[in-house]
Each structure stands twice: as C-alpha cells, then as structure tokens.
C-alpha positions in Angstrom: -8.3 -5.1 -8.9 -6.5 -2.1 -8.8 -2.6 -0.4 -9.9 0.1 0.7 -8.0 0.4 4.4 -7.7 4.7 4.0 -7.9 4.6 1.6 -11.0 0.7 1.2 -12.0 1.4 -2.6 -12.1 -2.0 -4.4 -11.2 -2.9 -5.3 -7.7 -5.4 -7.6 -6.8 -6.5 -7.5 -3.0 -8.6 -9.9 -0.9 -12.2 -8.8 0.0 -11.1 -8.7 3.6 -9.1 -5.6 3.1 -9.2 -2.8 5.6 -8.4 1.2 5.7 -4.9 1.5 7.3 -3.6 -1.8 5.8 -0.1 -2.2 4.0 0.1 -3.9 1.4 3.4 -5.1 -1.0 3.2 -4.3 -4.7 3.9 -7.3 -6.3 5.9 -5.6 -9.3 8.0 -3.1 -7.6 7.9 -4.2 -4.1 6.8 -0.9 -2.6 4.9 -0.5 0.6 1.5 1.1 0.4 -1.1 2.2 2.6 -4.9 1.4 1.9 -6.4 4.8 2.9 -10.2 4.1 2.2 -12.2 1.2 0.6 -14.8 3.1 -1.1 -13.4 4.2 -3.4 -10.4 2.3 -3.3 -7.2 4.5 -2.5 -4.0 3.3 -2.3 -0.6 6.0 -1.2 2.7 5.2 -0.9 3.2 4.2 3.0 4.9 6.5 5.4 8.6 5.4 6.0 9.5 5.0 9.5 12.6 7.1 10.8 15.8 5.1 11.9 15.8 5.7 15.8 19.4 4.7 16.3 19.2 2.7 18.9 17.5 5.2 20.9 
C-alpha cells in the first residue's frame, strides 16, 4: 500500500505492477504514473496535448 501524491489517499496496487503503468486514484481520480517499483514511486501522469484533429 501506498498514498497518492495529489491527495495522499491510500492506494493499494496488485503485485503485478510494472514501471510505466497508470494507475487511477481511487479518491481523487487522478492519473498517475508508476515510475519505479523499488522503491515504490508514484508522479502525477503526463497529460497528453489535444491534437485538434490533426
């Protein structure tokens, strides 16, 4: 188990988690990225820019 960096609400992942996963916070709904396992390292996941159509 481990909290959200937006709202430090507790997470609890599956053992199967890799690096370079998104995830949902449960609480506040916010996308994050897993950036490592060991230690555990969770950041807010990049946004992806509107292309417009193009």
């Amino acid at each position: 188990m481990t909290t959200c960096p937006e709202c430090e609400g507790a997470l609890t992942l599956g053992a199967d988690v890799i690096a370079g996963e998104i995830v949902v916070c449960g609480d506040c709904g916010v996308d994050l990225e897993v950036l490592s396992i060991t230690p555990l390292t969770l950041a807010p996941a990049p946004q992806e820019a509107e292309d417009w159509g193009e």
